[in-house]
C-alpha positions as a LaTeX table, in Angstrom:
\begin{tabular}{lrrr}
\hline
Residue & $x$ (\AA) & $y$ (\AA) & $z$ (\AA) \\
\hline
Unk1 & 39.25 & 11.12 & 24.54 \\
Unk2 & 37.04 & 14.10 & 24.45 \\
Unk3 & 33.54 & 13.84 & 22.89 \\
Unk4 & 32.97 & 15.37 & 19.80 \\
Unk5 & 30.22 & 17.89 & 19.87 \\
Unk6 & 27.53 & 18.04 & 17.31 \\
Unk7 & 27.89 & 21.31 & 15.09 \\
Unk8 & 25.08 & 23.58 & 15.44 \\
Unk9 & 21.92 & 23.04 & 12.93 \\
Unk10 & 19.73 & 24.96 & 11.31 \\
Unk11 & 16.76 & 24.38 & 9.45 \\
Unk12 & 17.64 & 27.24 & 7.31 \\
Unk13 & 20.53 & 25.17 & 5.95 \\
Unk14 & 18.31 & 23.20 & 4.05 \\
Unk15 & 15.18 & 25.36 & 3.43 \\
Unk16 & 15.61 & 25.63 & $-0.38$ \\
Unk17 & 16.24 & 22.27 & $-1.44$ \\
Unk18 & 13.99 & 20.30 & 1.25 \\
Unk19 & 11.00 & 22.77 & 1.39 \\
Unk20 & 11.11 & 24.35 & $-2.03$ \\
Unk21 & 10.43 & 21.40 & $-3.92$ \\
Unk22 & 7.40 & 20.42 & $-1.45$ \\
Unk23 & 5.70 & 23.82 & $-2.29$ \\
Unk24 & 5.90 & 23.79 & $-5.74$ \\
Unk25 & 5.02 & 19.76 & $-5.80$ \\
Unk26 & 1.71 & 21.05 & $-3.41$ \\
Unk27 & 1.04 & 24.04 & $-6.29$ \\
Unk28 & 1.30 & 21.17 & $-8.95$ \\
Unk29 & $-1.46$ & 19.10 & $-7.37$ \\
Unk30 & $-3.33$ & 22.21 & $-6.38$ \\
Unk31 & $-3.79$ & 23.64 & $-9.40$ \\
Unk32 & $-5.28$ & 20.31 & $-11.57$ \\
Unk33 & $-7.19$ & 18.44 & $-8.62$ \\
Unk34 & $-9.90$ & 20.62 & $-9.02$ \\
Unk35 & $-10.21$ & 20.21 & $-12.28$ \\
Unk36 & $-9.53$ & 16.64 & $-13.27$ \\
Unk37 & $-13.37$ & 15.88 & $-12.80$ \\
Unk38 & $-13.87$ & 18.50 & $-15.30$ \\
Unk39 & $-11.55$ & 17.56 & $-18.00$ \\
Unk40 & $-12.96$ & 14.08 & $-17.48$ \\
Unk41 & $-16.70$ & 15.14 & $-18.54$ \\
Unk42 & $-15.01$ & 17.23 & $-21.41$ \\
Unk43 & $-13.88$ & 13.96 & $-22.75$ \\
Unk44 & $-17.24$ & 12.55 & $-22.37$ \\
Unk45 & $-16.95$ & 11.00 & $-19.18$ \\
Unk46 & $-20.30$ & 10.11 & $-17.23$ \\
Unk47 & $-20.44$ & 11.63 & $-13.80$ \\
Unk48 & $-19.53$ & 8.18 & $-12.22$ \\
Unk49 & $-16.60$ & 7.74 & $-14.74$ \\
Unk50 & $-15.02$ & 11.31 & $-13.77$ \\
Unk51 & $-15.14$ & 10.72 & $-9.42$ \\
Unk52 & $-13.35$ & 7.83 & $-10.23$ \\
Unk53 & $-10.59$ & 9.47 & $-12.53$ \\
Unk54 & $-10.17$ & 11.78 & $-9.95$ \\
Unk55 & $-9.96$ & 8.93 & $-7.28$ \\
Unk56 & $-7.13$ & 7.97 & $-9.01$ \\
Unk57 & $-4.53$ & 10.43 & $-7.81$ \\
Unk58 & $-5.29$ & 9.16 & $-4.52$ \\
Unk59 & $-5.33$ & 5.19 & $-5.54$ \\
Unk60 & $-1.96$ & 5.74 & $-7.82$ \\
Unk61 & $-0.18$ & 7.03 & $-4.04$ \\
Unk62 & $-1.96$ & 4.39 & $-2.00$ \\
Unk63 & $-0.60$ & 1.03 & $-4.56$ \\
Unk64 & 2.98 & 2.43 & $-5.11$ \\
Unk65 & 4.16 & 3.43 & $-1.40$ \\
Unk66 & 6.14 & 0.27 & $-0.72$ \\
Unk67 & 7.54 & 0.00 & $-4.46$ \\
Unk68 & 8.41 & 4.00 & $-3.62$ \\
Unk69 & 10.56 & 2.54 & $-0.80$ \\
Unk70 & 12.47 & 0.42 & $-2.87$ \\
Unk71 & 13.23 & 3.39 & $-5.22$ \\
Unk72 & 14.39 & 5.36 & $-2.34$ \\
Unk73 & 16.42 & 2.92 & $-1.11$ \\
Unk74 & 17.83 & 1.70 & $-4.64$ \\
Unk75 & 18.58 & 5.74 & $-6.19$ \\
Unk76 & 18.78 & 7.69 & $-2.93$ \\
Unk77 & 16.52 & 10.09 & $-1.95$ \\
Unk78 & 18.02 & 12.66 & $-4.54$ \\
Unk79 & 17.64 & 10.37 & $-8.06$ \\
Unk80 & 13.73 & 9.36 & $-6.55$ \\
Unk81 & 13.02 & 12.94 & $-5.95$ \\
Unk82 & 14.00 & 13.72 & $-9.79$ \\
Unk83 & 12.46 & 10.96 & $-10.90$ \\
Unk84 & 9.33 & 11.51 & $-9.53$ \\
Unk85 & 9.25 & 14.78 & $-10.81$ \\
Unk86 & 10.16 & 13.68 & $-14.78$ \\
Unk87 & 7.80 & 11.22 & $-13.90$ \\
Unk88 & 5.05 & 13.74 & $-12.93$ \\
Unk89 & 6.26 & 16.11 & $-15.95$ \\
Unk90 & 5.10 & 13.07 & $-18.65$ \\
Unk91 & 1.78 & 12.31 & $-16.35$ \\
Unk92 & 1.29 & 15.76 & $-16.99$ \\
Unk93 & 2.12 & 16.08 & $-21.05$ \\
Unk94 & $-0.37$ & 13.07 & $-21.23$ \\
Unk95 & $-3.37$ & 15.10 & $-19.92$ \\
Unk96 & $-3.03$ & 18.01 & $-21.61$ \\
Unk97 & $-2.46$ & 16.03 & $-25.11$ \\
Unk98 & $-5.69$ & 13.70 & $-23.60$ \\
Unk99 & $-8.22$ & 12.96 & $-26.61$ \\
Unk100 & $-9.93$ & 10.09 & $-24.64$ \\
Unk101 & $-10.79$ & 10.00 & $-20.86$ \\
Unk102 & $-8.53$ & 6.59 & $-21.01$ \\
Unk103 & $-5.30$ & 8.62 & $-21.43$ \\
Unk104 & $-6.67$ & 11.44 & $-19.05$ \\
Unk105 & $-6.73$ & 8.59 & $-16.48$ \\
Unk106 & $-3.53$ & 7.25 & $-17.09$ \\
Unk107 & $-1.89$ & 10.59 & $-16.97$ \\
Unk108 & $-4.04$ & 11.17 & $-13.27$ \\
Unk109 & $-3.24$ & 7.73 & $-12.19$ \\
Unk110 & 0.89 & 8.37 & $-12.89$ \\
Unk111 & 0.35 & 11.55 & $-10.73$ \\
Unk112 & $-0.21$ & 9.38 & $-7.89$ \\
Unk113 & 2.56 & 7.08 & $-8.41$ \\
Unk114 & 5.38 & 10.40 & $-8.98$ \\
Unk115 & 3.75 & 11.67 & $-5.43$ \\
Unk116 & 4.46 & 8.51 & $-3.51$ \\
Unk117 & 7.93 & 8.13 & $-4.91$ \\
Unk118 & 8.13 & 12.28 & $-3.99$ \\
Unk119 & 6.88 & 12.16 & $-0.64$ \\
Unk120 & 8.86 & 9.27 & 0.76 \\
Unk121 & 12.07 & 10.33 & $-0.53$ \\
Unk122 & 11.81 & 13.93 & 1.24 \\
Unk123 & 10.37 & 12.46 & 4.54 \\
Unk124 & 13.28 & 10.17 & 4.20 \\
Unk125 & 16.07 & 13.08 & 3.46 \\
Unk126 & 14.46 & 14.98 & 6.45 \\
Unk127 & 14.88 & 12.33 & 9.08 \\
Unk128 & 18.84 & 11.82 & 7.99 \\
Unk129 & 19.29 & 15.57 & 7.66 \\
Unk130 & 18.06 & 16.79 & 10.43 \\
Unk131 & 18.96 & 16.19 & 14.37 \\
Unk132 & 16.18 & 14.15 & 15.90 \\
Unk133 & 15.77 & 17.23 & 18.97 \\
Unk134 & 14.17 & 19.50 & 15.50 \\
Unk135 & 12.83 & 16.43 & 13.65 \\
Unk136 & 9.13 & 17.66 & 14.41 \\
Unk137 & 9.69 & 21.49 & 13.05 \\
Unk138 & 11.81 & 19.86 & 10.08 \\
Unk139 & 8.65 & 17.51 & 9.26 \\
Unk140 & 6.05 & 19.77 & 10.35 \\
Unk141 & 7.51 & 22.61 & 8.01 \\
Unk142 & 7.16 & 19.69 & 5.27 \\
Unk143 & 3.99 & 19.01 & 5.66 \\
Unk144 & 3.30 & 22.81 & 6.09 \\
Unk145 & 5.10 & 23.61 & 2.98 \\
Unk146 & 3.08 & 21.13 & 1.26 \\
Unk147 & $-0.15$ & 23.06 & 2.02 \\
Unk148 & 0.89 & 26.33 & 1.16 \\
Unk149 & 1.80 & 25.10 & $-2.62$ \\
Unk150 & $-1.85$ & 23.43 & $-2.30$ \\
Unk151 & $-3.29$ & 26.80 & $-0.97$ \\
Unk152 & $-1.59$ & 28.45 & $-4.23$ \\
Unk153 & $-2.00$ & 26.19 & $-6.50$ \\
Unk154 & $-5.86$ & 26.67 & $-7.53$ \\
Unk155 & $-5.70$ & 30.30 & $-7.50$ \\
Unk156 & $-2.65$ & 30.06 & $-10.28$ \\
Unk157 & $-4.59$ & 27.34 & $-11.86$ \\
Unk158 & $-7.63$ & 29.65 & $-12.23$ \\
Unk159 & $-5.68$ & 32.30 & $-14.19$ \\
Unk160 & $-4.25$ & 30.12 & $-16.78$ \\
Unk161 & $-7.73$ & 28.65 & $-17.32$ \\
Unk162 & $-8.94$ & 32.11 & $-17.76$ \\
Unk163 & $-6.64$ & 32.34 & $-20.64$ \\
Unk164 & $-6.54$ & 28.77 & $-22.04$ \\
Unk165 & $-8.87$ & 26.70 & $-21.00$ \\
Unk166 & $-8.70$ & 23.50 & $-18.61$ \\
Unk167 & $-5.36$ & 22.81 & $-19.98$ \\
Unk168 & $-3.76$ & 25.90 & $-18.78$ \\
Unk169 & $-4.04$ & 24.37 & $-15.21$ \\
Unk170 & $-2.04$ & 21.38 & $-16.40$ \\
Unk171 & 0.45 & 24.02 & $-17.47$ \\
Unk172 & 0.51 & 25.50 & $-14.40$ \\
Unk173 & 1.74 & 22.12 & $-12.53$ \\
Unk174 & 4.13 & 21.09 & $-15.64$ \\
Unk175 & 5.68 & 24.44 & $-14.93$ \\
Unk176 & 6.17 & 23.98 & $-10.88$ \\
Unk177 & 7.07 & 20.37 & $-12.06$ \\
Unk178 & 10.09 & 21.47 & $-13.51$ \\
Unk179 & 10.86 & 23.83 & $-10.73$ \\
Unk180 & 10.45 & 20.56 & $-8.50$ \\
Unk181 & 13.27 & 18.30 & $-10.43$ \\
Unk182 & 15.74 & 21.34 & $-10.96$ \\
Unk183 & 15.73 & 22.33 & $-6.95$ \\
Unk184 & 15.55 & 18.53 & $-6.11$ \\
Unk185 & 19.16 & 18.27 & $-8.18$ \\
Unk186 & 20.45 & 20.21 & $-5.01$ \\
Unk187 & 18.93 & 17.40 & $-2.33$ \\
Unk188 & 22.30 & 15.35 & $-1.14$ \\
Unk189 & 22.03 & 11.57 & $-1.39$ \\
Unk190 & 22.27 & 10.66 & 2.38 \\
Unk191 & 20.15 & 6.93 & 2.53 \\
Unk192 & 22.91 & 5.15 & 1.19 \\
Unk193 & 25.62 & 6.95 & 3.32 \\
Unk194 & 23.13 & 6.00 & 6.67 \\
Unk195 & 23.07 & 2.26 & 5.53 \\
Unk196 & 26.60 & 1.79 & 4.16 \\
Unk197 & 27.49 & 1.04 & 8.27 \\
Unk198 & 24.61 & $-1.86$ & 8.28 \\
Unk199 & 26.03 & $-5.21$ & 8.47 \\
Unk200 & 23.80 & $-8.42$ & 7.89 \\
Unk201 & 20.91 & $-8.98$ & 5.32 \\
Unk202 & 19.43 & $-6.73$ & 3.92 \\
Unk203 & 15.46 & $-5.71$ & 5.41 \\
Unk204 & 12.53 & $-6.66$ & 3.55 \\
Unk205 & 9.14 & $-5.15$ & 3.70 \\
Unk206 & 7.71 & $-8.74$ & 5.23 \\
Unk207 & 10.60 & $-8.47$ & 7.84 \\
Unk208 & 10.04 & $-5.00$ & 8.59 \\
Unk209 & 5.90 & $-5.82$ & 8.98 \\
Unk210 & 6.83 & $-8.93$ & 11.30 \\
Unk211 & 9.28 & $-7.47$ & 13.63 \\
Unk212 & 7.09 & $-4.21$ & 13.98 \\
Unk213 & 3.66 & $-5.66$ & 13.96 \\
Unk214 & 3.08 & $-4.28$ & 17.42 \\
Unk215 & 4.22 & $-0.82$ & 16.32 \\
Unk216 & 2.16 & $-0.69$ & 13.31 \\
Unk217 & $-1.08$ & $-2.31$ & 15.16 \\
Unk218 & $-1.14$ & 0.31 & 17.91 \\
Unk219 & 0.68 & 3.65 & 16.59 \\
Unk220 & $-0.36$ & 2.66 & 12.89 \\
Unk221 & $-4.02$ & 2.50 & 14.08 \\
Unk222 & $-4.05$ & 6.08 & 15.69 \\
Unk223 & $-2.20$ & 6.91 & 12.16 \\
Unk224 & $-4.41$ & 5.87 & 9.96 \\
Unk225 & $-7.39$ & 6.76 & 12.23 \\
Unk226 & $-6.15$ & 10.76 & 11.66 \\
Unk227 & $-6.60$ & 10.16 & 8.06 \\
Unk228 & $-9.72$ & 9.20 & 8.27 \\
Unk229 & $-10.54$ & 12.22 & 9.99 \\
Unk230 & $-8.72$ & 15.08 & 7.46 \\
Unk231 & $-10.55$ & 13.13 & 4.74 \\
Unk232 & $-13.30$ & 13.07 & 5.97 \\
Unk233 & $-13.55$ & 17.05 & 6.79 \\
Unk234 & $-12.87$ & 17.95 & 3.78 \\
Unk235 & $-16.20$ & 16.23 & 2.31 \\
Unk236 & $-18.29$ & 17.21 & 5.16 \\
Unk237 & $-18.13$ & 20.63 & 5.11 \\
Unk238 & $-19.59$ & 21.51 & 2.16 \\
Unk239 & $-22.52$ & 18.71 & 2.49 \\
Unk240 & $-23.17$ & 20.43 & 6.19 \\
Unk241 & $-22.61$ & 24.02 & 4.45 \\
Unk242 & $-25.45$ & 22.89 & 2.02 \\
Unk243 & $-27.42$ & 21.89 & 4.71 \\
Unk244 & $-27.73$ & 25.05 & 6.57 \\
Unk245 & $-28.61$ & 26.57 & 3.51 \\
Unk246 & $-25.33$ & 27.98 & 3.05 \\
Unk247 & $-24.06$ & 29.71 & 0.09 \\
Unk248 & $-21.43$ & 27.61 & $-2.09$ \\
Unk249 & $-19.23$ & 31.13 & $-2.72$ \\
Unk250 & $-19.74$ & 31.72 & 1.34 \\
Unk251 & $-19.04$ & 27.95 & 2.19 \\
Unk252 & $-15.66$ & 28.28 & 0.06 \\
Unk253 & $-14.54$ & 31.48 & 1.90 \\
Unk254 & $-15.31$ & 29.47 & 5.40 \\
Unk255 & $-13.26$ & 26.71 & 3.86 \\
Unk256 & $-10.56$ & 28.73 & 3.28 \\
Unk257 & $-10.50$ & 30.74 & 6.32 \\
Unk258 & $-10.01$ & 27.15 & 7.78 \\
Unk259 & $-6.95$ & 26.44 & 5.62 \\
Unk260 & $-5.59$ & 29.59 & 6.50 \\
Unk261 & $-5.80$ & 28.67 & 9.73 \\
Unk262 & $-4.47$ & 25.49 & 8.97 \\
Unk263 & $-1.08$ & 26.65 & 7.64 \\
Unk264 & $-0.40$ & 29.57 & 10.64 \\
Unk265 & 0.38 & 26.87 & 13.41 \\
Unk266 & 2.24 & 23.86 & 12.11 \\
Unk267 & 5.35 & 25.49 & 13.04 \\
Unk268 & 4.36 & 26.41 & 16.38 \\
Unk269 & 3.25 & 22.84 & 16.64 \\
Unk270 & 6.66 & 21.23 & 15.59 \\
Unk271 & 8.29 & 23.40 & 18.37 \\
Unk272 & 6.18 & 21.97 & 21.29 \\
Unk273 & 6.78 & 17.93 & 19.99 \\
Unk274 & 10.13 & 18.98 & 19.61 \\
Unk275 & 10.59 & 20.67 & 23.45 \\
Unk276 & 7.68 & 18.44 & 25.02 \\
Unk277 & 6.85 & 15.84 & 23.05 \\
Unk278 & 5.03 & 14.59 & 20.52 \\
Unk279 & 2.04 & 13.67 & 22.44 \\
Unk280 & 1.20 & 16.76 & 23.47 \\
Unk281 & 0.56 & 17.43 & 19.95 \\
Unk282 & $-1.47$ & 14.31 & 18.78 \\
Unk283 & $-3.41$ & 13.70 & 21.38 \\
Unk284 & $-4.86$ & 17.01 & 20.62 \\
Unk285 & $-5.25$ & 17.24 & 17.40 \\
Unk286 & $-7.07$ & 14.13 & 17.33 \\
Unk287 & $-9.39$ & 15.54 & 20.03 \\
Unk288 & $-10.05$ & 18.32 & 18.18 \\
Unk289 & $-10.72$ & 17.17 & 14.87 \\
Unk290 & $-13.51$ & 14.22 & 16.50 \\
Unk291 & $-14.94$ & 16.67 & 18.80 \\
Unk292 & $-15.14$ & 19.48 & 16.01 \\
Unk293 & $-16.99$ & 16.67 & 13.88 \\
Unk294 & $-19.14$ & 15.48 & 16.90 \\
Unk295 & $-20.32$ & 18.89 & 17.01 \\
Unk296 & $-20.62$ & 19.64 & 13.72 \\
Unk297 & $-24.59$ & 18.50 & 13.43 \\
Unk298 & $-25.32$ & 20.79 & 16.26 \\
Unk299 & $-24.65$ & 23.77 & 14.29 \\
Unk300 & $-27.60$ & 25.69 & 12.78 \\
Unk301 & $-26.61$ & 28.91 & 11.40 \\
Unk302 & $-23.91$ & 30.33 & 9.63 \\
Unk303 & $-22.15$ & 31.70 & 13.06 \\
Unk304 & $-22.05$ & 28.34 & 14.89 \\
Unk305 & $-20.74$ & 26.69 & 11.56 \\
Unk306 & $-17.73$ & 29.18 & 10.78 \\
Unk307 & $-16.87$ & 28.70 & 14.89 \\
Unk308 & $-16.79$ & 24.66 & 14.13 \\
Unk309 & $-15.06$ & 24.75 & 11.06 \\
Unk310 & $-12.63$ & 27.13 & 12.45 \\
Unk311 & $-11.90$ & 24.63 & 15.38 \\
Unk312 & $-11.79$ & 21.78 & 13.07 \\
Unk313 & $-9.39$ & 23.40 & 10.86 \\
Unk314 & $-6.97$ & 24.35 & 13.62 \\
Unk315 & $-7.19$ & 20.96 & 14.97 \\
Unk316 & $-5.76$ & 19.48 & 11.87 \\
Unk317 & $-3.08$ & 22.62 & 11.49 \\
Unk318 & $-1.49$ & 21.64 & 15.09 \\
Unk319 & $-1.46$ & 17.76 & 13.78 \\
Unk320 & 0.50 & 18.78 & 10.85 \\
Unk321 & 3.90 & 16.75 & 10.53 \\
Unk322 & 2.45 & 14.55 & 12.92 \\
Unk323 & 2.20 & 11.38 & 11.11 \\
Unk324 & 5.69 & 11.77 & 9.93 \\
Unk325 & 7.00 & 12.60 & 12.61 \\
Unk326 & 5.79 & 9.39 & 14.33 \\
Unk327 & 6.46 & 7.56 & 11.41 \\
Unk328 & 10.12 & 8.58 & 11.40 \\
Unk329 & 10.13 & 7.97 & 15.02 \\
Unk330 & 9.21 & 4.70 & 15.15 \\
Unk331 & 11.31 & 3.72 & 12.22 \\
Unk332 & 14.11 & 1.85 & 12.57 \\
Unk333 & 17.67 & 2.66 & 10.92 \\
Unk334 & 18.17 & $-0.61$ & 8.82 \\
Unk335 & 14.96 & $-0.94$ & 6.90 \\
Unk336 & 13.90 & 2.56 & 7.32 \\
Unk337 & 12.58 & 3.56 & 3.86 \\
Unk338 & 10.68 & 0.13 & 4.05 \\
Unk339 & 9.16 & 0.82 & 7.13 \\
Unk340 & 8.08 & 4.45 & 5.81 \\
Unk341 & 6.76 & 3.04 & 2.98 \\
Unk342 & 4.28 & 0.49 & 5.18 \\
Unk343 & 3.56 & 3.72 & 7.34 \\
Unk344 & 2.55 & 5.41 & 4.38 \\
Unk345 & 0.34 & 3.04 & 2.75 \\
Unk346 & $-1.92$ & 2.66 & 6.45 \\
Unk347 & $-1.93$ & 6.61 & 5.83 \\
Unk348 & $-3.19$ & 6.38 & 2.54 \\
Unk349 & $-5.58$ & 3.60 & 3.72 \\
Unk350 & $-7.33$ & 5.91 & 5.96 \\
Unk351 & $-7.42$ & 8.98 & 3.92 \\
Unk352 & $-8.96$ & 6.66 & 1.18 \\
Unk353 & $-11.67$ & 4.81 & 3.13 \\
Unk354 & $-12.45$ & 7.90 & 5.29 \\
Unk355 & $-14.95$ & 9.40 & 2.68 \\
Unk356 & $-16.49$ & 5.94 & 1.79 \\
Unk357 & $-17.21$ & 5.49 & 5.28 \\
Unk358 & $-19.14$ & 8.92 & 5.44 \\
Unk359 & $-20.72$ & 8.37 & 2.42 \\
Unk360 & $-21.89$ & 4.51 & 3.48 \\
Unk361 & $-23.17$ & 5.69 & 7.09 \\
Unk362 & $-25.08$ & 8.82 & 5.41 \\
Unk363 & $-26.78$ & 6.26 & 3.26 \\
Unk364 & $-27.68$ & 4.00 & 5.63 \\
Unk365 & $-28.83$ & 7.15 & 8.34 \\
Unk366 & $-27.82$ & 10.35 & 8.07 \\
Unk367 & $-25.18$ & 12.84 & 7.43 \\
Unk368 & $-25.18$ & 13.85 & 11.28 \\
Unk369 & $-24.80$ & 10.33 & 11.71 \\
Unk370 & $-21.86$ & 10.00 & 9.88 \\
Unk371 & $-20.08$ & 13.15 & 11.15 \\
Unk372 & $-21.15$ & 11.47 & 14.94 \\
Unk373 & $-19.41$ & 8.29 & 13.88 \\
Unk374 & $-16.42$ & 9.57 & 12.20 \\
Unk375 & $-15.91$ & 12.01 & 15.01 \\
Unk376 & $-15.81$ & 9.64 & 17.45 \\
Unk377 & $-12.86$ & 7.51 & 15.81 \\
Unk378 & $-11.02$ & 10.56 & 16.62 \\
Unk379 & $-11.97$ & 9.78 & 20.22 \\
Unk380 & $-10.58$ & 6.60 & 19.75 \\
Unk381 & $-7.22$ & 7.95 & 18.08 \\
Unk382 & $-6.56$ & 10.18 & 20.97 \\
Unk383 & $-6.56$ & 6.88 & 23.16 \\
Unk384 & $-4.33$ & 5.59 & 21.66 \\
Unk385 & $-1.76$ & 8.32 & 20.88 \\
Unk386 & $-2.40$ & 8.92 & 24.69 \\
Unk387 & $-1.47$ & 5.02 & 25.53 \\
Unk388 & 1.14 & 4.34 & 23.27 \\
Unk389 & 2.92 & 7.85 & 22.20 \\
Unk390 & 6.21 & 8.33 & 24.58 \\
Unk391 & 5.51 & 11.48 & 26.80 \\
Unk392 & 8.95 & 13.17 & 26.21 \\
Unk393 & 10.97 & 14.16 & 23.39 \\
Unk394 & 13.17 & 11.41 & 21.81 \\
Unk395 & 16.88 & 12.31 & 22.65 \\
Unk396 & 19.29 & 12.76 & 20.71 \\
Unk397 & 22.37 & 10.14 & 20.32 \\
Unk398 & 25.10 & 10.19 & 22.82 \\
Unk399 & 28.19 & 12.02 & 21.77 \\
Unk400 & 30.47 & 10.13 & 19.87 \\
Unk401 & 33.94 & 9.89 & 21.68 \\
\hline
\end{tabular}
């Protein structure tokens, strides 16, 4: 018989419903992250008591990634998507009705649990959606669209709290929140059509950790070694900024020179793991980033800083996607959302532990220290993308006859 030939893709197909929601889901969380601290001390929160309420976007995510893979699985990635987003919308309605920092945290706390279930769900429609020769772009466009919203987000944030008050940026991201759910009603269920082929039992998440231990311990590592390293960066340069003597209002214009950086090459970056593969991308991005840190204490005026920062932010712009795209990769067909939701919890490991690690080896020695030590696990990562990241392309299924 003759083979049947693929029909020709394009990511413009999809680009409403699988990169709309992730921009308005990024302008949700950009416009109240930077003020959750505040709204906490407005309740009468110590200074202790409001880090920690703002910790808890990040802690919500890092507890709920595999119970976001059994959503996914159970709903499809459509029904999680919506969910997470009513679920977000009633996080949100309990912080701007907060009285007591208790219900502030519970609202902040509920933001991280919608984002898990969010994020999974997408990464997961993505990988079914898309052929695996433009899986890179697809997920580097993700993670890209992600970081524009984020980009946004304050900047609308700031103008309702001109007019309102604190609250207004909890507006702001209730109002993209229900722009998330309404263009996630267009996302196409496609999980349960991938596994309705599987025969035998069904994967569990101990399975899934036992039979890809080796995957996990080596391309895992590298994984969560990255997220160490974009945590970390984003703490250490306004403590260096403050060093140099650096003006907060100039420090925040470096910053965001960086992120503008930042969101200029992740398509560009998709394209060459796509054509060339993937390790031509992570390798150096992790260089990068742990050299640009490395460096970072050498710096000693405002010229030398903006040149590092610049580096450092384009560095984690080429790496964006990256840990998806691995991710999705490495995971297998039966058992995938399990898998993703394992891969995203080492993730959320690293980007959690990668400021407490800064802040623990500045204690003991110094900041330079810290940036020395943290910049060398991105050494470290580069090994072992280098070692254990295939150096071509994966290609795509043989034609069907």
């Amino acid at each position: 018989m003759t083979p049947m030939v693929e029909p020709s893709f394009s990511l413009r197909q999809i680009a409403l419903p699988a990169f709309g929601p992730s921009v308005l889901y990024g302008m949700a969380n950009g416009a109240i992250l930077p003020v959750v601290a505040f709204t906490a001390r407005d309740l009468d929160a110590s200074v202790a008591v409001a880090g920690l309420v703002a910790a808890l976007v990040g802690i919500g995510s890092l507890v709920s990634n595999v119970p976001a893979s059994f959503v996914t699985a159970r709903f499809g990635e459509r029904r999680a998507m919506v969910g997470a987003a009513v679920f977000a919308g009633i996080a949100l309605l309990l912080c701007i009705l907060a009285r007591h920092v208790a219900m502030l945290a519970a609202g902040v706390f509920m933001m991280g649990m919608a984002g898990s279930v969010f994020a999974l769900a997408r990464q997961s429609f993505l990988i079914e959606a898309v052929p695996i020769t433009q899986r890179a772009r697809a997920l580097s466009t993700l993670a890209g669209s992600m970081r524009i919203g984020v980009f946004v987000g304050p900047f609308a944030g700031a103008a309702m709290i001109h007019a309102m008050g604190l609250r207004g940026a909890y507006l702001v991201a209730l109002v993209a929140m229900v722009g998330v759910g309404t263009l996630a009603m267009a996302v196409p269920d496609l999980t349960h059509r991938a596994q309705a082929g599987d025969q035998g039992p069904r994967p569990t998440v101990a399975g899934i950790l036992r039979s890809h231990a080796g995957v996990f311990l080596t391309l895992g590592l590298g994984a969560t070694l990255v997220s160490v390293l974009r945590s970390s960066r984003q703490v250490v340069i306004p403590l260096w900024a403050e060093q140099l003597g650096i003006a907060p209002a100039t420090a925040a214009l470096i910053y965001g020179f960086a992120a503008a950086i930042d969101m200029t090459v992740f398509y560009p970056a998709g394209r060459i793991m796509d054509l060339h593969g993937r390790v031509w991308v992570a390798v150096p991005c992790a260089l990068l980033m742990g050299l640009a840190l490395m460096t970072m204490p050498l710096t000693t005026g405002l010229a030398s800083f903006v040149a590092v920062t610049l580096l450092l932010g384009f560095g984690n712009g080429i790496g964006s996607g990256i840990i998806m795209t691995l991710g999705a990769d490495a995971s297998p067909r039966s058992g995938r959302t399990q898998f993703l939701g394992i891969w995203r919890m080492l993730s959320d490991i690293g980007s959690s532990s990668g400021p407490v690690l800064l802040s623990a080896i500045t204690a003991v020695a110094s900041l330079a220290a810290g940036m020395v030590t943290i910049g060398a696990l991105g050494l470290v990562a580069a090994a072992v993308f280098w070692r254990w990241v295939p150096p071509k392309a994966p290609k795509p299924p043989a034609p069907r006859a």
